[in-house]
KEDOBA-455147 format. One line per 5 residues: number of its first residue (from 1); for each residue z, x, y of N, C-alpha, C. Coordinates in nm, 3 decimals, decimal comma, always signed. Each point is the difference from the previous one (the first is absolute). Example, Ala and Ser with C-alpha at 12.3 -4.5 7.8 and 13.67 -1.06 7.14 Angstrom:
KEDOBA-455147
1	+0,780 +1,319 -0,569 +0,000 -0,089 +0,119 +0,000 +0,090 +0,120 | -0,072 -0,035 +0,105 +0,006 +0,082 +0,119 +0,073 -0,077 +0,109
This chain:
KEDOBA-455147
1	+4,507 +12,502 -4,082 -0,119 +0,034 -0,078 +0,039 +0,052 -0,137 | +0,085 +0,082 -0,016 +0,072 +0,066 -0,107 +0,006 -0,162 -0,094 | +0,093 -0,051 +0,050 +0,082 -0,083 -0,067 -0,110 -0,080 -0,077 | -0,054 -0,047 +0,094 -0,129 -0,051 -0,044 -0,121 +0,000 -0,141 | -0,013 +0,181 +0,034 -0,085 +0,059 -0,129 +0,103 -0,030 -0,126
6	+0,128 +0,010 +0,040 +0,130 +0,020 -0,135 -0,035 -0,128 -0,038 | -0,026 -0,082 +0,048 +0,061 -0,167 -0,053 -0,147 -0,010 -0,036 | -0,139 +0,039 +0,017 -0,114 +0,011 -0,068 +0,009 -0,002 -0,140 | +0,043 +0,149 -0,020 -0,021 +0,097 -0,084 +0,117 -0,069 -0,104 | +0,107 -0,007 +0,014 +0,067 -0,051 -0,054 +0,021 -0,143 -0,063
11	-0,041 -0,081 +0,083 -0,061 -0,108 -0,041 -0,053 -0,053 -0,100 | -0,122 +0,113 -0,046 -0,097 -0,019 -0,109 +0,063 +0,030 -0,110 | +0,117 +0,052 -0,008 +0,126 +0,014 -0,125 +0,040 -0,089 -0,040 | +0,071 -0,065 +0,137 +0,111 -0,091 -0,020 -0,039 -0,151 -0,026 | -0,145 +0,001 +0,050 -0,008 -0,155 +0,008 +0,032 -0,081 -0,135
16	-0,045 +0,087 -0,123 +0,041 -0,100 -0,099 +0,021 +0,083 -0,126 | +0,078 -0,019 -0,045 +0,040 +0,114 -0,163 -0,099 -0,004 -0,043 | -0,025 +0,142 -0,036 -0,088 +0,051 -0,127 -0,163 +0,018 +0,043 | +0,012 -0,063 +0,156 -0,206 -0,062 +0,013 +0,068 +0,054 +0,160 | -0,146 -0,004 +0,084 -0,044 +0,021 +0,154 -0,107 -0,103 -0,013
21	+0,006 -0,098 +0,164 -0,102 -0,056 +0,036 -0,035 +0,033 +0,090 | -0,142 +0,009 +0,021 -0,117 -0,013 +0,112 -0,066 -0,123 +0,026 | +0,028 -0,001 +0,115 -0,110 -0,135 +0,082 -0,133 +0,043 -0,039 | -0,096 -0,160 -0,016 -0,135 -0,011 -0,058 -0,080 +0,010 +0,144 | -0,104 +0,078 -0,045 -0,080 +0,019 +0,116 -0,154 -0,041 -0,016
26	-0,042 -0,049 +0,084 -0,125 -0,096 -0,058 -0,136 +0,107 +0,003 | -0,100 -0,051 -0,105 -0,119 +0,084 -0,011 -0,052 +0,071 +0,121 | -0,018 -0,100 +0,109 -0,041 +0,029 +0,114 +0,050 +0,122 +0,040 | +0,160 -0,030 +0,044 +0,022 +0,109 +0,039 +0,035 +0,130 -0,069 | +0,023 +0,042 -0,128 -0,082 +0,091 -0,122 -0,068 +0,048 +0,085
31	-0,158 -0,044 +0,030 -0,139 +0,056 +0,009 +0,045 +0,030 +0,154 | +0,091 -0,034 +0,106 -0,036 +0,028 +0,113 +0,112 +0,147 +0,017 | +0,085 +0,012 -0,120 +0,103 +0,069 +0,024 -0,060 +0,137 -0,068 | -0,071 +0,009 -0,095 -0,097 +0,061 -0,067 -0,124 +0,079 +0,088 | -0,038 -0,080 +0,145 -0,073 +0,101 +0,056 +0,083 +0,059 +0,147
36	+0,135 +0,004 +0,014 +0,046 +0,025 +0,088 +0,109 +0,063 -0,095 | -0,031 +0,094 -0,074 +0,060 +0,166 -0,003 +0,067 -0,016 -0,154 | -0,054 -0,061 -0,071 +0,010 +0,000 -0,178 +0,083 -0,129 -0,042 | -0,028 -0,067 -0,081 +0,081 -0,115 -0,075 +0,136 -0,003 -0,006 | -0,028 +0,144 -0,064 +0,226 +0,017 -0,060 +0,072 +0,048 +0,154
41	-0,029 +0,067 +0,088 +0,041 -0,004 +0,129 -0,020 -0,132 +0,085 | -0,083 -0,099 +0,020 +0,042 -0,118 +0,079 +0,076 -0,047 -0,107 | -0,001 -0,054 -0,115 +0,082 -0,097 -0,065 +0,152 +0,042 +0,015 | -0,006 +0,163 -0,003 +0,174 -0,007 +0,042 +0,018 -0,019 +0,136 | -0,058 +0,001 +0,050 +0,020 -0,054 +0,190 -0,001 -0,120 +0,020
46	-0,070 -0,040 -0,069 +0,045 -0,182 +0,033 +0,097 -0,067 -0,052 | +0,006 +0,102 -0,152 +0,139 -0,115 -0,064 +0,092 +0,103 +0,081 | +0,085 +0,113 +0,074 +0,042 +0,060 +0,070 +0,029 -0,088 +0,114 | -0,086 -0,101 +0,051 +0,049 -0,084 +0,119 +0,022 -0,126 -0,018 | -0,067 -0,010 -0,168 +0,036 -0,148 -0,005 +0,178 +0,016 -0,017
51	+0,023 +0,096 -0,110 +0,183 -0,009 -0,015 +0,024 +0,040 +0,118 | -0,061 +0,041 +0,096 +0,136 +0,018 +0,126 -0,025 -0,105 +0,071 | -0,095 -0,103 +0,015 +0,035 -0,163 +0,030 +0,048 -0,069 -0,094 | +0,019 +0,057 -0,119 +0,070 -0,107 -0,083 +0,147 +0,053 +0,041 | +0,041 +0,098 +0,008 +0,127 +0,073 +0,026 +0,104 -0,045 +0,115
56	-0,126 -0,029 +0,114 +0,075 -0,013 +0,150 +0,030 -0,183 +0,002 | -0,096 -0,063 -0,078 +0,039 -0,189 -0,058 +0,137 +0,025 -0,097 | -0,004 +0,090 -0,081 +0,101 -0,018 -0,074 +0,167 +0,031 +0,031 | -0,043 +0,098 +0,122 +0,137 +0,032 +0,060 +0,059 -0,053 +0,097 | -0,122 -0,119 +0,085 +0,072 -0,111 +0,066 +0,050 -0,089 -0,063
61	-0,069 -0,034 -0,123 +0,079 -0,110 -0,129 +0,141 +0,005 -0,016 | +0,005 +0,143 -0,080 +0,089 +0,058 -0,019 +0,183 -0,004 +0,069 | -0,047 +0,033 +0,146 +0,118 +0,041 +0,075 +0,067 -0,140 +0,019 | -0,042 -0,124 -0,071 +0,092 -0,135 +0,002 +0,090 +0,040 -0,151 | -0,076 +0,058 -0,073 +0,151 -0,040 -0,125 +0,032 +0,127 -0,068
66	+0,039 +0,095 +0,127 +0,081 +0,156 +0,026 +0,136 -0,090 -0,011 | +0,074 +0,080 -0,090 +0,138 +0,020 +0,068 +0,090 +0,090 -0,019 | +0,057 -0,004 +0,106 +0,073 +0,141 +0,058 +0,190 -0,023 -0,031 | +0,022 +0,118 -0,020 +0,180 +0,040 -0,030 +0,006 +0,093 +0,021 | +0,188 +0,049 +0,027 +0,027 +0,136 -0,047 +0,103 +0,068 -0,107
71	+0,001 +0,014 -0,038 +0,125 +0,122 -0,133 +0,103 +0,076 +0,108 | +0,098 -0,023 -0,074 +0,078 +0,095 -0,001 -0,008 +0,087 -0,072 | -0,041 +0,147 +0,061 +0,009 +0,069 -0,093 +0,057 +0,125 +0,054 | +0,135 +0,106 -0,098 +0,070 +0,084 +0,077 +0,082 -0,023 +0,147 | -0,012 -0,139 -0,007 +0,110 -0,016 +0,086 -0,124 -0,015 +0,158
76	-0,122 -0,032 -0,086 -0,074 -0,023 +0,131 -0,116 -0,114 -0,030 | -0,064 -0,030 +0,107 -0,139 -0,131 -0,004 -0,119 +0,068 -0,028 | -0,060 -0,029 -0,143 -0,141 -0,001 -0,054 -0,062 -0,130 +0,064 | -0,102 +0,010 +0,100 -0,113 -0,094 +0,005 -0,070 -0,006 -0,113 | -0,041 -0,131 -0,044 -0,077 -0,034 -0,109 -0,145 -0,066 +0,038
81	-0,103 -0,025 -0,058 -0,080 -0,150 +0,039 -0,096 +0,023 -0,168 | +0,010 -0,149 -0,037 -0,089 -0,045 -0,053 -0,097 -0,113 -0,029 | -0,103 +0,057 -0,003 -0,127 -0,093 -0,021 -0,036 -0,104 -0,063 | +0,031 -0,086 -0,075 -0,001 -0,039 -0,106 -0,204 -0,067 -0,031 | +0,033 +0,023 -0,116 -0,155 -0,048 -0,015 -0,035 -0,153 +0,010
86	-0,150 +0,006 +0,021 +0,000 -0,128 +0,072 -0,003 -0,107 -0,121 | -0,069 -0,010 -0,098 +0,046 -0,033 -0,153 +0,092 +0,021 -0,110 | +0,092 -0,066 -0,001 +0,122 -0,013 -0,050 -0,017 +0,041 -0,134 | -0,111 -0,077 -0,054 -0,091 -0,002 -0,133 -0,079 +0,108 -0,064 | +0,009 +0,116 +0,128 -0,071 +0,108 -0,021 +0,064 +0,084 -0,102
91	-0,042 +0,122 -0,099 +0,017 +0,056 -0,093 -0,020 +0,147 +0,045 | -0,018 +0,029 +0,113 -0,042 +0,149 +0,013 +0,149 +0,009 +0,066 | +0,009 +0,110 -0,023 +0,135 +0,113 +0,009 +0,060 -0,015 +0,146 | +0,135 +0,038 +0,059 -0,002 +0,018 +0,137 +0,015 +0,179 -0,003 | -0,008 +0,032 +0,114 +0,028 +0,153 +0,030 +0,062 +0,044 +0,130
96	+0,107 +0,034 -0,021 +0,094 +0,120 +0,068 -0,058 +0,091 +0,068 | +0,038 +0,008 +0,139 -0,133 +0,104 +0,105 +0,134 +0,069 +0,051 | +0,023 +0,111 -0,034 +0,063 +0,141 +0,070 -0,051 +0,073 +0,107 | +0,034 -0,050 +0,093 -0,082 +0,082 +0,141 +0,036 +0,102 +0,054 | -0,132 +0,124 +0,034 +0,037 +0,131 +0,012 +0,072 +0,081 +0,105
101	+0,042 +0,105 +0,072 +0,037 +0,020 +0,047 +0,065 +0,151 +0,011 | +0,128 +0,056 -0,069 +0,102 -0,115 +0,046 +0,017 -0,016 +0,181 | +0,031 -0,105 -0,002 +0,016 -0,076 +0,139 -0,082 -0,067 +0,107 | -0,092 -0,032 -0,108 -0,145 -0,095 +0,066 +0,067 -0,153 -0,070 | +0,034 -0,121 +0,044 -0,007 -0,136 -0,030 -0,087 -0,019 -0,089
106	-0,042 -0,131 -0,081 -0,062 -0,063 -0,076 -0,127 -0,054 +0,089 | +0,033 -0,076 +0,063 -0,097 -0,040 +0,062 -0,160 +0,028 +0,037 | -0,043 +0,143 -0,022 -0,129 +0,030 -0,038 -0,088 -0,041 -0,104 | +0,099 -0,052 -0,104 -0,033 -0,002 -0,155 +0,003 -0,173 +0,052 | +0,027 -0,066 +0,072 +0,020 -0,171 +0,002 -0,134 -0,038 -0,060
111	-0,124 +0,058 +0,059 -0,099 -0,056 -0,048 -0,046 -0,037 -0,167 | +0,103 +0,088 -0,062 -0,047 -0,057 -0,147 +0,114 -0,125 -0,052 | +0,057 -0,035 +0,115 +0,003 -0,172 -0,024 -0,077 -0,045 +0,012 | -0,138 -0,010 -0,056 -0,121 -0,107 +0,004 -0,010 +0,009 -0,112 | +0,028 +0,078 -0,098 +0,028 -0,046 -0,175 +0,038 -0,120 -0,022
116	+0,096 -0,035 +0,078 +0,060 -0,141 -0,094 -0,042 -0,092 +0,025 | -0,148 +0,026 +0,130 -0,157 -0,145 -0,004 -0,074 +0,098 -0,092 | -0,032 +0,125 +0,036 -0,133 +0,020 -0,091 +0,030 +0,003 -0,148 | +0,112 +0,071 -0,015 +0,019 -0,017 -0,169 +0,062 -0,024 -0,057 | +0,121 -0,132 +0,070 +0,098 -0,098 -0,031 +0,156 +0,118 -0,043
121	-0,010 +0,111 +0,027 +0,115 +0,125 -0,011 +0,106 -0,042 +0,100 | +0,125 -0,020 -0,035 +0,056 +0,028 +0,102 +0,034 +0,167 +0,035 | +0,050 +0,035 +0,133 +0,021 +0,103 +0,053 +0,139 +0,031 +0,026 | +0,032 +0,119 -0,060 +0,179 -0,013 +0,086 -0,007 +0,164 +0,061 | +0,041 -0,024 +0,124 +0,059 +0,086 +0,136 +0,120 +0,072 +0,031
126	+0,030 +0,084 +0,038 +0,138 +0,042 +0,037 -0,019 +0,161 +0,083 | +0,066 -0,038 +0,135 +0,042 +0,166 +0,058 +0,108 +0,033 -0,027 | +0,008 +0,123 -0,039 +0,008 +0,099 -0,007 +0,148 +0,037 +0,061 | +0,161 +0,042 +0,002 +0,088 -0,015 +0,085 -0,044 +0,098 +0,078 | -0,022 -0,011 +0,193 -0,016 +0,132 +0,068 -0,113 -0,054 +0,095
131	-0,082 -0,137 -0,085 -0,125 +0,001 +0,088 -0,029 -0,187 -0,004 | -0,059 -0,027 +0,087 -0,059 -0,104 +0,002 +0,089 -0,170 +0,015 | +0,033 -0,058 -0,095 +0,076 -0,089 +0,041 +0,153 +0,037 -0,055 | +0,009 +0,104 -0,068 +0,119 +0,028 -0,082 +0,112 +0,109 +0,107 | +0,156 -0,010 -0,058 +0,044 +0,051 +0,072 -0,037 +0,200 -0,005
136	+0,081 +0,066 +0,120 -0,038 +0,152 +0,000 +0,114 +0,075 -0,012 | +0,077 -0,023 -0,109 +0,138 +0,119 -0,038 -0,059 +0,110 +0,092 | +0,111 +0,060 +0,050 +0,009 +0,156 +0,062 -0,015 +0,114 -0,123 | +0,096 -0,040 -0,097 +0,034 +0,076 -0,080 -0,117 +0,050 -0,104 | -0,015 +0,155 +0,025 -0,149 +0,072 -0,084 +0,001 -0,050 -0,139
141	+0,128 -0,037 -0,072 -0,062 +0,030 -0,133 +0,001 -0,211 -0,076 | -0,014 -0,054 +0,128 -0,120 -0,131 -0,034 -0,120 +0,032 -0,039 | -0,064 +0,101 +0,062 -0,122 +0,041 -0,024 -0,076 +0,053 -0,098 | +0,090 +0,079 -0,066 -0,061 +0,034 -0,157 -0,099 -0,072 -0,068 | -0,048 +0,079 -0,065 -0,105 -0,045 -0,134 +0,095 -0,076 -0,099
146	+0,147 +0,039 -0,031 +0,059 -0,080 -0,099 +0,024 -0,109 +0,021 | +0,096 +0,042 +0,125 -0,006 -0,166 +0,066 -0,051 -0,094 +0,079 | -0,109 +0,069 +0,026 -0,128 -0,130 +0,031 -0,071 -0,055 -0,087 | -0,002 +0,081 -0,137 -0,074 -0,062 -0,149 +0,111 -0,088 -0,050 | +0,137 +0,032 +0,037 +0,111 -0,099 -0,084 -0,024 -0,101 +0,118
151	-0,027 -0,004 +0,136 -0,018 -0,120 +0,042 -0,123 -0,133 -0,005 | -0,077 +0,109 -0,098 -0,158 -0,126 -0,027 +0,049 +0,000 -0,127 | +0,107 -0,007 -0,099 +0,034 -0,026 -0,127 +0,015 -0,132 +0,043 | +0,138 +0,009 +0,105 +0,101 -0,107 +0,017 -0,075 -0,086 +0,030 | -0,093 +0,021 +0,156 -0,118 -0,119 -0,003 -0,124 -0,054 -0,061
156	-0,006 +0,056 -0,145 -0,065 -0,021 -0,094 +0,087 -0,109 -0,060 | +0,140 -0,008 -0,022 +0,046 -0,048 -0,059 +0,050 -0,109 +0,044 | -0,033 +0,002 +0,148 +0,017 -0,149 +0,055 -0,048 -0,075 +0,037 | -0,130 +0,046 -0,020 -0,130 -0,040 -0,014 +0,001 -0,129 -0,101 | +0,024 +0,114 -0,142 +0,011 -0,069 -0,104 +0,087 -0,129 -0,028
161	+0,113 +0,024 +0,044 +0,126 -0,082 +0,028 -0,031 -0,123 +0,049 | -0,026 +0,015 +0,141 -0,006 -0,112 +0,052 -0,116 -0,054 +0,074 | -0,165 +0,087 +0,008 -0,091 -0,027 +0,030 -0,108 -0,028 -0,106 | +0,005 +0,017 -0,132 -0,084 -0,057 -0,118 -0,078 +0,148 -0,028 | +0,054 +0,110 +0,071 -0,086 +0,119 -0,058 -0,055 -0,021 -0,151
166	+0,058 -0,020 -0,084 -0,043 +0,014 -0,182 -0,057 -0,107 -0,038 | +0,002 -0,119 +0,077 -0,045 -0,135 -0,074 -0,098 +0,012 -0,068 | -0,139 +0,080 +0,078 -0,129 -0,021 -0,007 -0,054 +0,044 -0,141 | +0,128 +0,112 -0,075 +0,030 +0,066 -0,100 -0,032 +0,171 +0,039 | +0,068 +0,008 +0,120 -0,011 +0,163 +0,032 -0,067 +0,031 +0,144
171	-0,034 +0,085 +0,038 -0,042 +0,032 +0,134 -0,024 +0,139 +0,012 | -0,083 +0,067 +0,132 -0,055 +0,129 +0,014 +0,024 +0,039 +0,124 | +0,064 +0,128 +0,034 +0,044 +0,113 +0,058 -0,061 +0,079 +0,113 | -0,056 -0,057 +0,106 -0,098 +0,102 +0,048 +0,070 +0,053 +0,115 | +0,025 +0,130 -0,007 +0,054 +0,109 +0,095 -0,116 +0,071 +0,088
176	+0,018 -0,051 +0,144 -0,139 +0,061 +0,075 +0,091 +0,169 +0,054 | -0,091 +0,081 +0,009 +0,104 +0,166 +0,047 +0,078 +0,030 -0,066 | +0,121 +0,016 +0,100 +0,129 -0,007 +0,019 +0,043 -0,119 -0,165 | -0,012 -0,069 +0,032 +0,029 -0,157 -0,089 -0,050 +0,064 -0,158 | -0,082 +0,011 -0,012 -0,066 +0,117 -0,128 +0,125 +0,050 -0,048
181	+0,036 +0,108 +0,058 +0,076 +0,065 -0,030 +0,119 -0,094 -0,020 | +0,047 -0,044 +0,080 +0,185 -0,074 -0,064 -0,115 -0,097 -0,162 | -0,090 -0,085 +0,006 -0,029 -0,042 -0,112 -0,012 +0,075 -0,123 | -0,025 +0,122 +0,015 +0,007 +0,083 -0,121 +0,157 +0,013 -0,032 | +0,050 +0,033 +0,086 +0,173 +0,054 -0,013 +0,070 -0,137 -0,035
186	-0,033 -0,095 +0,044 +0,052 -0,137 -0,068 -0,044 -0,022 -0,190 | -0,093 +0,037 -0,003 -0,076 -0,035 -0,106 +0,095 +0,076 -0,109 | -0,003 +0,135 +0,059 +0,062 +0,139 -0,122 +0,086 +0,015 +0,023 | +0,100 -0,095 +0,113 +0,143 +0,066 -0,018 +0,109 -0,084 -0,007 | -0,042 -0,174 +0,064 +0,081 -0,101 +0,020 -0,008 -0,114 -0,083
191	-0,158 -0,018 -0,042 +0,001 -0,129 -0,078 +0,065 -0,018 -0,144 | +0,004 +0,129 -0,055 +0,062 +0,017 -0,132 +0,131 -0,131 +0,019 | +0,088 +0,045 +0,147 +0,139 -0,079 -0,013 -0,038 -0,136 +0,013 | -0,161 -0,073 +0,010 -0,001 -0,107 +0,026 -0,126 -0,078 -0,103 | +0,043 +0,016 -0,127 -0,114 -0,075 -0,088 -0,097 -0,090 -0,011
196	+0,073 -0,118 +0,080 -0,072 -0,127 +0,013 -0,161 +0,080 +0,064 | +0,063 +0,064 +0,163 -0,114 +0,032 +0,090 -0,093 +0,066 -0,052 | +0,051 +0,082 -0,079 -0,079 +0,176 -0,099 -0,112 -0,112 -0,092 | +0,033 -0,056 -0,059 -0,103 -0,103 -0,079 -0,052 -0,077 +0,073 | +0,030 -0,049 +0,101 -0,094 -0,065 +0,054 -0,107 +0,071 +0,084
201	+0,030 +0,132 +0,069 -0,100 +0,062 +0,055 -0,109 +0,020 -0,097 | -0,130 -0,048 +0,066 -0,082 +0,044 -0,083 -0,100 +0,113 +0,035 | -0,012 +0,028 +0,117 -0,069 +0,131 +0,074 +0,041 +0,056 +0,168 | -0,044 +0,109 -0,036 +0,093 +0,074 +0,118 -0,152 +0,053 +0,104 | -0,018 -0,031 +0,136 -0,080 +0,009 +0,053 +0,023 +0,089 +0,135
206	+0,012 +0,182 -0,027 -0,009 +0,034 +0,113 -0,150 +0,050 +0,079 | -0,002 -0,007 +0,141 -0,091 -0,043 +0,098 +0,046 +0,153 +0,076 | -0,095 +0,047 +0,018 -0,007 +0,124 +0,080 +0,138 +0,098 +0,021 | +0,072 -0,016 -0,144 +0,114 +0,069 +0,000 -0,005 +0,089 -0,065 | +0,075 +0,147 +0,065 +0,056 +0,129 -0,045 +0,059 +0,019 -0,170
211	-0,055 +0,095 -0,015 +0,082 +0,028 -0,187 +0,145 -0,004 -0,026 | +0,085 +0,071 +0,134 +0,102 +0,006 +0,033 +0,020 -0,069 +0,144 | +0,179 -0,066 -0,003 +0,015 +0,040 +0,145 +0,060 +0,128 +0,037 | +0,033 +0,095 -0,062 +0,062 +0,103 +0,063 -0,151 +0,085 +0,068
């Protein structure tokens, strides 16, 4: 249900630079939505279910042209997956999803792979080392804020490398929690060493995340 409202709400951002669309709703139902508890309250309830049937079509689409890897990274396996959008031709941005935690998987956040039907975005994925498809060092100081932000540099950068991260001419950042937080600490502490990425980010999107992680 969570995941759900996120990929709503979020949605209406991402679907297309600079603009949000809403599904057209016909006169009729206006006037019928209008006497069953005010206009501006049904109209967000219906377009509210129309994107979550457009959402649940788009994420069966979707899960044919996922693809999945892993990194070496520190001497261990980063799970990866990305989405790619379903229009090659498309012009809207892709975006980087940092999932929260620490030590919750990605996989809650899957549902906003329906971007790359609803708003031709591709999506790129990755857990986290400790959780989910990635490996779980013993050793405490994998865990850090430094070096879990130096590890979404590296997979920023291989993104870029070898998955078309920059083509689109740049891409956007969204850190849900946990993910928030390493996206800020990436932003102000790592990208400096990596220019190409620093210019190409064009917005940083945290989602129910803390000012700090400490």
């Amino acid at each position: 249900m969570r995941s759900t409202r996120l990929l709503s709400l979020l949605s209406l951002f991402l679907l297309a630079d600079g603009e949000t669309r809403t599904s057209r709703v016909s006169p009729g139902m206006f006037a019928f939505m209008g006497t069953c508890g005010g206009l501006r309250a049904g109209c967000f309830k219906v377009n509210t279910m129309l994107m979550r049937q457009r959402a649940k079509s788009a994420i069966k689409r979707s899960l044919e042209m996922k693809e999945e890897g892993s990194l070496r990274v520190r001497g261990y396996s980063i799970w990866y997956g990305v989405s790619k959008a379903a229009d090659d031709r498309s012009s809207a941005l892709p975006v980087v999803v940092l999932h929260g935690g620490p030590g919750v998987p990605s996989h809650y956040l899957e549902p906003l792979e329906g971007l790359n039907q609803m708003g031709g975005r591709s999506v790129f994925f990755y857990d986290q080392l400790g959780c989910g498809r990635s490996d779980e060092p013993e050793e405490e100081e994998f865990y850090s804020v430094r070096q879990s932000a130096e590890d979404a540099a590296t997979m920023l950068s291989h993104f870029a490398e070898f998955h078309g991260l920059l083509e689109a001419g740049g891409f956007h950042l969204l850190g849900h929690s946990w993910g928030g937080c390493l996206a800020a600490e990436v932003v102000m502490r790592h990208l400096a060493h990596h220019p190409k990425l620093l210019s190409g980010l064009k917005s940083v999107i945290l989602a129910s995340s803390p000012a700090s992680p400490a």
